[in-house]
N, C-alpha and C positions, 0 to 999 in steps of 0.2 A: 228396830228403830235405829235410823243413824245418827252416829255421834254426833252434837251439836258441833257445831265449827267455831276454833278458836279465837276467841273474845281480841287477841293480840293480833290480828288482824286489821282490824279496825282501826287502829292505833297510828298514828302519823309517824313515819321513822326515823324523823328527829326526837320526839318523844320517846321510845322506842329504846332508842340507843344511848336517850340522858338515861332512863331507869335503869338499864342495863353498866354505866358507869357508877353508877350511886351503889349497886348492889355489892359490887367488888372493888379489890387494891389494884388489884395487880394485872397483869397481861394473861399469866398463865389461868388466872381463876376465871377470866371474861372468854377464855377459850373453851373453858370445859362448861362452861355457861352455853356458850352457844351452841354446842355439842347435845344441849338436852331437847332442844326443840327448834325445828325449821323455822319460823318466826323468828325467831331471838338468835338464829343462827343470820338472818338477813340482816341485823341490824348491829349484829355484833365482827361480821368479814370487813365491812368497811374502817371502823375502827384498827381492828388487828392489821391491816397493810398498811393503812395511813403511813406511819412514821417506821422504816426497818431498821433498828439500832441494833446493833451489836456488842454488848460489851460481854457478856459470860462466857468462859471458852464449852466446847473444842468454838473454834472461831472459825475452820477450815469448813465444817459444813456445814453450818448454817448458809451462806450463798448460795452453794449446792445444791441444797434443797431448794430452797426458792425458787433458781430459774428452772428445777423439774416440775415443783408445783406450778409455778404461770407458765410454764411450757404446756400443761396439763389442763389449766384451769384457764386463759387466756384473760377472761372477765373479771378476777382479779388485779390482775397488774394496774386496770385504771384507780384505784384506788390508792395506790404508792404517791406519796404527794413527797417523800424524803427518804434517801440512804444515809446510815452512816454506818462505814466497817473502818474499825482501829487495828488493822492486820498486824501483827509484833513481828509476824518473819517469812521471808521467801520463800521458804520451803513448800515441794511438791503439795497438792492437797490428796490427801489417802480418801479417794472415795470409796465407799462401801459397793459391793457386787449388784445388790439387786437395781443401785440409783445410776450406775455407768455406763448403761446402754443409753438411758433417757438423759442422762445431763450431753454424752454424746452426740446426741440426735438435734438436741436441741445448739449444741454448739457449732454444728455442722449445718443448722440449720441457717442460724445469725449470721457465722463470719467464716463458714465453708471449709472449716480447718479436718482434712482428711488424714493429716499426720498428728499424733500425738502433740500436746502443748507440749511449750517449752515450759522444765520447770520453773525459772524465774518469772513467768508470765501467768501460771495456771490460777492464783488468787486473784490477777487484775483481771483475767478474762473472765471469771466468776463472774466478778462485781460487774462489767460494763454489761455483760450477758442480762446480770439484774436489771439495770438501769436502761436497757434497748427493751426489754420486754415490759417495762412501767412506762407506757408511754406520756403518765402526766405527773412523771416524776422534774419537783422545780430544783431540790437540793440534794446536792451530794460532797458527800464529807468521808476521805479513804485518808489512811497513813499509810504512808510506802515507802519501801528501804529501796538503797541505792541502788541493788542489785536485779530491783525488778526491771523489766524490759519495757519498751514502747508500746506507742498506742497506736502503731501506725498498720495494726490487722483492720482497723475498721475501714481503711480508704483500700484493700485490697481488692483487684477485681480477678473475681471467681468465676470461672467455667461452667455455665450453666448445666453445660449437657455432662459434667463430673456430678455437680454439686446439687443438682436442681437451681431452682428460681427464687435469688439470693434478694428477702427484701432490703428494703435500705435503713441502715444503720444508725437512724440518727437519732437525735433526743432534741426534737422542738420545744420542749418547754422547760429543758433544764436550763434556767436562770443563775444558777451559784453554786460555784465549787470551790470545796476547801480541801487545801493538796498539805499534807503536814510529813513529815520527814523522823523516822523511828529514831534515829541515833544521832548523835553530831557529829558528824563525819569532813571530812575538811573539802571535798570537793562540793558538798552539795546536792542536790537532785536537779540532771540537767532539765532544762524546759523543754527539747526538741523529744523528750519523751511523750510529753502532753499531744503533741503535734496534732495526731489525728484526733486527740478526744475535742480540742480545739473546733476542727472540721465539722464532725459529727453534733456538736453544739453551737451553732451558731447566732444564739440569739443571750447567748453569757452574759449577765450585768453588773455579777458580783463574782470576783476570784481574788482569793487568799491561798498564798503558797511561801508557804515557809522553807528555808535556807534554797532558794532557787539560784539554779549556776547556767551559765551560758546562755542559749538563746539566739543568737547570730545565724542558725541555720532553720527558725522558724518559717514558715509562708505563710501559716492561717492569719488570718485579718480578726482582729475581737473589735468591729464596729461597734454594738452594741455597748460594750461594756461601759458603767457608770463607776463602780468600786472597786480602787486596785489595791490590791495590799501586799507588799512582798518584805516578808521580816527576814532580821539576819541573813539578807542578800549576800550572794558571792558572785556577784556580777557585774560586767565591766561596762563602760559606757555602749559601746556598740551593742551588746546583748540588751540593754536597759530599750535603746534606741527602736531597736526591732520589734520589742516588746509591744512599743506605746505607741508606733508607725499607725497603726488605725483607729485607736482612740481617740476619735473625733468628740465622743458626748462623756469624756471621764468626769465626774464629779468632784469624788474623794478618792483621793489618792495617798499613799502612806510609802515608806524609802526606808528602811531599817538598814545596817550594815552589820555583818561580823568582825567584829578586829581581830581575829584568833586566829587566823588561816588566808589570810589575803595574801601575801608574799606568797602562797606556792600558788596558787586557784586564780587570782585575776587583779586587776588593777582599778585600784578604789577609784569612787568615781566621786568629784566635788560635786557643792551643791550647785554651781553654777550649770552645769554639763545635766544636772538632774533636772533644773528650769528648762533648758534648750531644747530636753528628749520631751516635754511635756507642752511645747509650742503648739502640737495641733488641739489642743483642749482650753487654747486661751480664753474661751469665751464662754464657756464651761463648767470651770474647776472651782471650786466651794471650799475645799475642806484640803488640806496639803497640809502633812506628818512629813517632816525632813531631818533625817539622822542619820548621816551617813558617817561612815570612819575613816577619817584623814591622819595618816602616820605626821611624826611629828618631827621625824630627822629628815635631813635633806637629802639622801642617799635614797631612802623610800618615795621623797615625794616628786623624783624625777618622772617625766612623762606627763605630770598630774596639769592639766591649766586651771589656775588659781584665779579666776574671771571676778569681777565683782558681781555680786545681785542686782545689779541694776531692773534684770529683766522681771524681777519681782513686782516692778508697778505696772507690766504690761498686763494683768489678771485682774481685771477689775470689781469679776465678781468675791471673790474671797470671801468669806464667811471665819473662817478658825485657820489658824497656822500654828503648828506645833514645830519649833526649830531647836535644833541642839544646837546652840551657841558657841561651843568647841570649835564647831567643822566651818568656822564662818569668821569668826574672831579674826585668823591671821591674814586673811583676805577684808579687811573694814567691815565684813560684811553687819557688823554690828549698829555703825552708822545705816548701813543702808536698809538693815531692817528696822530702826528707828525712825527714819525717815518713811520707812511704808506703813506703819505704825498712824503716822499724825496725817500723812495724806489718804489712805482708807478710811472713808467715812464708812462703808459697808462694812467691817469688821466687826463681828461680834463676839469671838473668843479668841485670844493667844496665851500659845502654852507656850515659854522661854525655858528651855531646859539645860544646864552646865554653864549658869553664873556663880562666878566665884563667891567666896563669901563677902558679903556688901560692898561688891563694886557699884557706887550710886552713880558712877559717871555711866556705868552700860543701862541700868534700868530706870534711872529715873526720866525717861524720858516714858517710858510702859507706864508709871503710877501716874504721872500725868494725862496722859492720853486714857487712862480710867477715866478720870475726873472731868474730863471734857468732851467725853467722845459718849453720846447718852446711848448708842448700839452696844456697845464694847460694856456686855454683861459680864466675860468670865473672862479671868486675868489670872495666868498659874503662873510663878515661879519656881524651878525645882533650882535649890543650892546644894553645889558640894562644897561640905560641912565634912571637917574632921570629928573621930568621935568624941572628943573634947568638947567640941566646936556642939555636937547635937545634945551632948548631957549639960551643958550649960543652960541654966536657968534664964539667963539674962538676953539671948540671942533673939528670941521674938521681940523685946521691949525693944533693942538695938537696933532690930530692920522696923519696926514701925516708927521710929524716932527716925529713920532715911526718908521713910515717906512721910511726913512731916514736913520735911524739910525738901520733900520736892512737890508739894502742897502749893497752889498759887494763891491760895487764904488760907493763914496759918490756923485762923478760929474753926478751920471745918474740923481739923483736926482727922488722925487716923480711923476713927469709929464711918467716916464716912468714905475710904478705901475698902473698911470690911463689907461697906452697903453694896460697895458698887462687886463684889465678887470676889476678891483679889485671896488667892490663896496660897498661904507657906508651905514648901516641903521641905524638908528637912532631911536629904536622904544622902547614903554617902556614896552612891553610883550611878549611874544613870541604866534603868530597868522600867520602862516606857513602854507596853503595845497599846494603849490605846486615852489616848490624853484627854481625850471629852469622852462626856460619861453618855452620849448617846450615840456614841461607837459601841 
């Protein structure tokens, strides 16, 4: 008699593969799950590629494996919808004997390399190796040290009759990449490394790359992109320039600076030079994080043009502004962001960041523009506050008796600044990545 055929059959593979999460915690325990039966092994592969994180070491082969398994498995790879590898160090990757033919095969297959990798390359070429063979991979998220190499093997062109018939390289549906930097290092991670991943990705809408330097020798165009974010920039107006040359549909955009290494790596760039580079997105841009680092002796701020913000009302959509007040102060720019302030009716959140303590001549014109502006839900101030200044009990009572008194009915009193959103920080630095909370 033959054996009756599997009841899990039946079973829809969304259901399938909820029962199959209910039964386990963990990644490892849903593997050996799907290991016991063909059924439950269909509904458990989707699952396990989904998301490729990395954190446990060795960290070196884990990539390795992967692009031998979807070298191997092909039908896999559509399932990858996210990479993310946190590499700690350049170093060569020690592959094992029996996986060096096949990880070989397969890298000579993607990008025709018939000479050994270079070692400061052999982790990145892993990873994109991963990321070319998922072809419905949207995000990717790597840390890389200084000393890794470019990315410009994927726009190489191969000799067929060497290499065989080299497909093409690219990753249509990767959307969002996040480029993070292992050490502080004072030069940065140049962006002309990105170059070909650029290429290779052309339909980018979100990129975040922390301490990014240069730029000035980029080509690739990021049309697409809607979401920039470059924290603790070492980068000069021309690189910034080059950057945002194609962002024609940028949304949100964010401008960090490092003040700890500018003097050797590049020349700070004011906020005004940061509106100019950001002119093809005028019609646009929503969401603008501006902090950048302006030295404060004259010896440093040679070359620097100290412009006013005027060009701040040519952006009509704006939605949130998050400005460091410092970089702006010695340029008026505090009238003329107070003036953008009362003529946005569009605004709906500003974050003011490095008002002294209760200057009411710079903000009161911001607790006003609460009170009369019915869009304008979220109102942040950050103050530096000595620590005196923060262990003092009476320092909230003192800024809400400010705003009282920039109240245009004194009966509403402060309880209705709290309604409208307005919130105190009390911090004694400025340490800002992301000022609205649906960032």
């Amino acid at each position: 008699m033959p054996p009756m055929p599997c009841f899990l059959r039946s079973l829809p593979l969304e259901i399938l593969t909820k029962i199959c999460q209910e039964l386990v915690d963990d990644t490892a325990s849903l593997a050996r799950l799907g290991e016991t039966c063909r059924e439950l092994n269909r509904a458990v592969v989707p699952v396990l590629y989904r998301e490729i994180e990395d954190h446990a070491p060795p960290h070196r082969l884990r990539a390795v494996a992967l692009v031998v398994s979807l070298a191997a498995y092909p039908s896999r790879g559509q399932y990858i919808r996210a990479i993310k590898f946190p590499h700690p160090s350049p170093a060569p990757i020690d592959i094992q004997s029996n996986m060096y033919g096949l990880y070989c095969a397969a890298i000579q297959y993607l990008f025709g390399f018939v000479a050994p990798v270079p070692p400061n390359q052999s982790q990145l070429v892993a990873i994109l190796a991963l990321a070319c063979l998922a072809p419905n991979v949207s995000r990717l998220e790597i840390m890389v040290s200084y000393s890794w190499g470019n990315t410009d093997f994927l726009l190489n062109k191969v000799n067929n009759r060497v290499t065989g018939a080299k497909p093409r390289c690219v990753l249509p549906r990767l959307t969002s990449l996040v480029v993070d930097l292992t050490s502080p290092v004072d030069c940065g991670f140049n962006l002309h490394r990105l170059n070909g991943c650029f290429y290779a990705a052309p339909n980018l809408t979100s990129l975040a790359i922390d301490r990014p330097s240069g730029g000035t020798s980029l080509t690739a165009r990021l049309s697409h992109l809607t979401t920039l974010r470059l924290t603790n920039a070492l980068m000069s107006h021309r690189g910034l320039r080059f950057l945002i040359r194609g962002c024609s549909n940028l949304v949100s955009f964010q401008f960090t600076q490092n003040s700890h290494a500018w003097s050797k790596t590049y020349l700070p760039v004011s906020p005004a030079q940061v509106l100019a580079c950001l002119a093809p997105c005028k019609a646009t841009l929503r969401k603008l994080h501006l902090a950048p680092y302006l030295p404060s002796t004259p010896l440093q701020q040679r070359g620097i043009p100290w412009d006013r913000l005027d060009t701040l009302d040519e952006f009509p959509l704006l939605r949130q502004v998050a400005v460091n007040l410092d970089a702006i102060r010695r340029q008026n720019g505090g009238q003329v962001l107070a003036r953008f302030v009362w003529n946005c009716t569009s605004l709906e959140g500003l974050f003011v960041m490095g008002l002294e303590a209760f200057p009411t001549e710079e903000f009161a014109c911001f607790a006003r523009a609460a009170a009369i502006r019915p869009r304008l839900a979220m109102l942040k101030m950050q103050l530096k506050l000595e620590l005196g200044q923060i262990q003092d009990g009476g320092v909230y009572e003192e800024f809400l008796n400010d705003l009282q008194r920039c109240e245009q009915d004194e009966s509403s009193g402060a309880s209705t600044m709290r309604e409208m959103g307005i919130q105190l920080q009390t911090v004694s630095g400025l340490a800002v990545t992301h000022p609205f909370a649906e960032d």
